[in-house]
ChimeraX commands (.cxc) that place a marker at each C-alpha (Angstrom):
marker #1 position 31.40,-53.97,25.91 radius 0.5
marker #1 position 28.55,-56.39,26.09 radius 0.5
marker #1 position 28.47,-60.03,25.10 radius 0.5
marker #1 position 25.78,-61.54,22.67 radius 0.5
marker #1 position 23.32,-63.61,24.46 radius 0.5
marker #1 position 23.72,-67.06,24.57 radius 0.5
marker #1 position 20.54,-69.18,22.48 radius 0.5
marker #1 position 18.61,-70.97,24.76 radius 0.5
marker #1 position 18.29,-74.52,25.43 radius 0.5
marker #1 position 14.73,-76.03,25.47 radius 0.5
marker #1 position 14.37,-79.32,27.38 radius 0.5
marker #1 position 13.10,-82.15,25.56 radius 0.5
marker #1 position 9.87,-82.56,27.74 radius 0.5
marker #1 position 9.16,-78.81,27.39 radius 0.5
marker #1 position 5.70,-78.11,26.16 radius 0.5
marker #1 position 6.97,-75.18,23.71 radius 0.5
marker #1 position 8.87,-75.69,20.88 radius 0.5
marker #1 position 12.42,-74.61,20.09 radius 0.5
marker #1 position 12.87,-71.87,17.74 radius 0.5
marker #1 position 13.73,-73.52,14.19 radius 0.5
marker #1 position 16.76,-72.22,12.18 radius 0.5
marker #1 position 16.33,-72.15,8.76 radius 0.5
marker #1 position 19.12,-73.16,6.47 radius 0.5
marker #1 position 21.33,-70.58,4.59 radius 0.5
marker #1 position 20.26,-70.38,1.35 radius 0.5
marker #1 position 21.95,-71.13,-1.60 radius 0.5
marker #1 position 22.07,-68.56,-4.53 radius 0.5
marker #1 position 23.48,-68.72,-8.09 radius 0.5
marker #1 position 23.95,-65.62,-10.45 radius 0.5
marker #1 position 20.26,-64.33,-12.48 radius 0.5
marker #1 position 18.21,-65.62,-9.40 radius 0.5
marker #1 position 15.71,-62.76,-8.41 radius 0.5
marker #1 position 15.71,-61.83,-5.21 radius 0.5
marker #1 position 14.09,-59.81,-2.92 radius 0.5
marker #1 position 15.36,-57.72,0.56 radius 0.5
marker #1 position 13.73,-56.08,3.18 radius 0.5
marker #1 position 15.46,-52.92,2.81 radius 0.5
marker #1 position 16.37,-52.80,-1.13 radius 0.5
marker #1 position 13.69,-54.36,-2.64 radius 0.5
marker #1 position 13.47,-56.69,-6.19 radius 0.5
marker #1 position 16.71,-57.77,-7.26 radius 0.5
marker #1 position 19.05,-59.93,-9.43 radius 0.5
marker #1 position 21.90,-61.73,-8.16 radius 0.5
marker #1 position 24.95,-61.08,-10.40 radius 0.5
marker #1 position 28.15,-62.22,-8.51 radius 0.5
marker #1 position 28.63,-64.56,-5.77 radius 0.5
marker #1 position 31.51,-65.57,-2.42 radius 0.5
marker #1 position 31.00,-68.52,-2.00 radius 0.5
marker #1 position 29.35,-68.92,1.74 radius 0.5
marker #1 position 30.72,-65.04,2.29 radius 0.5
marker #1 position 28.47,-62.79,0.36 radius 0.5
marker #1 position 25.97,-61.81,-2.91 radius 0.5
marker #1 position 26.24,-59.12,-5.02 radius 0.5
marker #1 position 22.59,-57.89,-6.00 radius 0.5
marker #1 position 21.78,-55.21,-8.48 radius 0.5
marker #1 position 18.65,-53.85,-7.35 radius 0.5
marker #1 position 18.38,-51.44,-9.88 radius 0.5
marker #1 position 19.28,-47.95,-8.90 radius 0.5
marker #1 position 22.29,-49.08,-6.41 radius 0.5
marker #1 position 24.38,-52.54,-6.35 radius 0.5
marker #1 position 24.85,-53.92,-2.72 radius 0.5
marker #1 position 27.15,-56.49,-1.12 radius 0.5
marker #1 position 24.69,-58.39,0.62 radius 0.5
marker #1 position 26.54,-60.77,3.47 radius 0.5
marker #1 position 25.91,-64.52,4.60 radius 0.5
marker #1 position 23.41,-65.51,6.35 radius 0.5
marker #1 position 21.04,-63.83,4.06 radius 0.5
marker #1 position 18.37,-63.51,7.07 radius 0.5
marker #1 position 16.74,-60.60,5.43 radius 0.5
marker #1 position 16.88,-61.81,1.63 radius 0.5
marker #1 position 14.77,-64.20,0.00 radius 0.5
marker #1 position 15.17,-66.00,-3.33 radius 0.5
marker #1 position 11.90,-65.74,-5.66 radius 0.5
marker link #1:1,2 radius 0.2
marker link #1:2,3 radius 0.2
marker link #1:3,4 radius 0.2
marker link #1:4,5 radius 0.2
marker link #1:5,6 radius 0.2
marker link #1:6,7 radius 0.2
marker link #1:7,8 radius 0.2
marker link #1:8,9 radius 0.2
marker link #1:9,10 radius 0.2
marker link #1:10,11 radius 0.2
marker link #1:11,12 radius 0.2
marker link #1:12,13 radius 0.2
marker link #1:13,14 radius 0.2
marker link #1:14,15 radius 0.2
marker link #1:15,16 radius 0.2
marker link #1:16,17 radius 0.2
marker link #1:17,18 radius 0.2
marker link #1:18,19 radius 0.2
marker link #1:19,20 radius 0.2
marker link #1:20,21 radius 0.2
marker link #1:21,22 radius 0.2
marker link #1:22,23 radius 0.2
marker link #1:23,24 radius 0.2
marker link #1:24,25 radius 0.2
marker link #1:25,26 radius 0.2
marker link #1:26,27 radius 0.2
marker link #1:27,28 radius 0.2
marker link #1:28,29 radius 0.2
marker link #1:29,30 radius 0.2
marker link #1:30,31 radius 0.2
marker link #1:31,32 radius 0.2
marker link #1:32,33 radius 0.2
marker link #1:33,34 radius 0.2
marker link #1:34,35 radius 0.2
marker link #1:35,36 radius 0.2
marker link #1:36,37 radius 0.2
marker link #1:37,38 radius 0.2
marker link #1:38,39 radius 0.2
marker link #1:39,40 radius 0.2
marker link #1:40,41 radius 0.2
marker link #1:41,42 radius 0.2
marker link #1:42,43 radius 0.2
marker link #1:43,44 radius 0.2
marker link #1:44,45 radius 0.2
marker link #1:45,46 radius 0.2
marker link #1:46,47 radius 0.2
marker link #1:47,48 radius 0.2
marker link #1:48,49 radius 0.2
marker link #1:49,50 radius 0.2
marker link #1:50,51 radius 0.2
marker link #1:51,52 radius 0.2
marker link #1:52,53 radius 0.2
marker link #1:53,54 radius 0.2
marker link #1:54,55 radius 0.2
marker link #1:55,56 radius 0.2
marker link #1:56,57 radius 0.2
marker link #1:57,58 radius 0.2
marker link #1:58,59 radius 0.2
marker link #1:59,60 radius 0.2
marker link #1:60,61 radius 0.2
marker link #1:61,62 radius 0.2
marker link #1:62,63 radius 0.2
marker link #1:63,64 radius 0.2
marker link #1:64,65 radius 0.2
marker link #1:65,66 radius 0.2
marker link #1:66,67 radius 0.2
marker link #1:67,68 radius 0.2
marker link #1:68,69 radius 0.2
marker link #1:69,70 radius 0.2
marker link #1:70,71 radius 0.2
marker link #1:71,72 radius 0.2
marker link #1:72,73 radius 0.2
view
């Protein structure tokens, strides 16, 4: 078993800049949506900070936090 790699520190005086994390995004039911893998969708339940459930048409998919692969339109 192998452990996740650490994120690296960057130094204040470094001359390149640390990798920016985006905050999670915050959905509410009828937003559309798109993903990666599943395309154009509509939000149509929520978790609160756990999950989204998206119908994207021809399937429905549980979609979990931190949404790195889903954006809202």
């Amino acid at each position: 078993m192998t452990k996740p790699a650490a994120q690296k520190r960057h130094l204040p005086t470094s001359p390149f800049k640390a990798r920016v994390t985006s905050a999670p995004q915050h959905f509410v039911v009828g937003d559309q949506v798109t993903h990666d893998t599943y395309g154009l969708g509509r939000v149509i339940g929520i978790e609160d900070g756990i999950a989204v459930l998206v119908d994207f048409g021809s399937s429905q998919e549980r979609i979990l936090s931190p949404y790195a692969k889903m954006t809202k339109l």
